[in-house]
C-alpha positions in Angstrom: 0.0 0.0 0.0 2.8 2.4 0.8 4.0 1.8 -2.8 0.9 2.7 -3.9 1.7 6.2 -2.0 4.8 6.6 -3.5 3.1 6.4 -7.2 2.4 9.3 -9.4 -1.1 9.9 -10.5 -3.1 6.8 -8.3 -6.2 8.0 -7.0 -8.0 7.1 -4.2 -5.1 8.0 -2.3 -6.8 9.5 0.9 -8.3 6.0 1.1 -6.0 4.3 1.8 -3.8 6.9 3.4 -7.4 6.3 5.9 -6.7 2.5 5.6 -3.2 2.5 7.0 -4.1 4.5 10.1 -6.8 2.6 10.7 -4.7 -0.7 11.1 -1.9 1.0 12.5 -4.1 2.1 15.7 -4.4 -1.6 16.6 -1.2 -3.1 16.4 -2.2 -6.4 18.0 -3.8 -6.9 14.7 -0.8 -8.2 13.4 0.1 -11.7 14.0 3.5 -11.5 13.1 6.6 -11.1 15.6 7.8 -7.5 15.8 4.6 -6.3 13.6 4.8 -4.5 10.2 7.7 -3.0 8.8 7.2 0.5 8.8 10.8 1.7 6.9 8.7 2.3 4.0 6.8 5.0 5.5 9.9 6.8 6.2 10.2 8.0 2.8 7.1 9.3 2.5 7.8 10.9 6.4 10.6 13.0 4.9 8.8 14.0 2.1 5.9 15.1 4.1 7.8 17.0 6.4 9.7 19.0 3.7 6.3 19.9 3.0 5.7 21.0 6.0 8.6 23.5 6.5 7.6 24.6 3.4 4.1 25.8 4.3 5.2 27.0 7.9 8.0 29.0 6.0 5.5 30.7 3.6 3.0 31.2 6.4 5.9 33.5 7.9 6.0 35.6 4.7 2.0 36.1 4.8 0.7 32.8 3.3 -2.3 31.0 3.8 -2.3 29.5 7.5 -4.4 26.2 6.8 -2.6 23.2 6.0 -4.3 20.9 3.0 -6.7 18.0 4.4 -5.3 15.1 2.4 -1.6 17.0 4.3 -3.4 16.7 7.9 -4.6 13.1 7.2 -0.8 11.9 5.8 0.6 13.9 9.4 -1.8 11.6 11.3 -1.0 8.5 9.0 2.9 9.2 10.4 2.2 10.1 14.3 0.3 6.9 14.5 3.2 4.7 12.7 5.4 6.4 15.2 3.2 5.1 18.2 2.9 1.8 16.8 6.7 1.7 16.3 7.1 2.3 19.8 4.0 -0.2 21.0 5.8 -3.0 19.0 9.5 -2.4 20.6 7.6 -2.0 23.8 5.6 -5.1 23.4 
């Protein structure tokens, strides 16, 4: 799914941008040892966060204040990977 992120032109991203964070709340969803790998998201982290500096930069110069929805719903996406990252080691 991440992947699917990554790529150029896919709609429906939001979706599954919604998907992800839902599973991720739950990590005892995941049968495996350890959980999910979540290294892919950290791409998509950095990217995001560029984005980010970006915006807060041009808010300082007299841009718009509001950050984008589909923004807002990738930053919750990447707070709740970081939580489950730290369930799992905890776990």
């Amino acid at each position: 799914m991440v992947q699917y992120l990554r790529a150029r032109g896919s709609p429906f991203k939001h979706r599954i941008v919604a998907l992800l964070t839902q599973l991720l709340k739950d990590v005892r969803l995941f049968k495996e040892e350890g959980g999910p790998d979540l290294e892919p998201l950290r791409g998509i982290e950095k990217a995001v966060l560029q984005h980010c500096c970006k915006l807060v930069q041009a808010r300082q110069q007299g841009g718009s204040s509001a950050l984008p929805p589909q923004l807002l719903q990738l930053v919750e996406l990447l707070i709740t990977a970081r939580t489950a990252e730290r369930s799992m080691k905890q776990a």
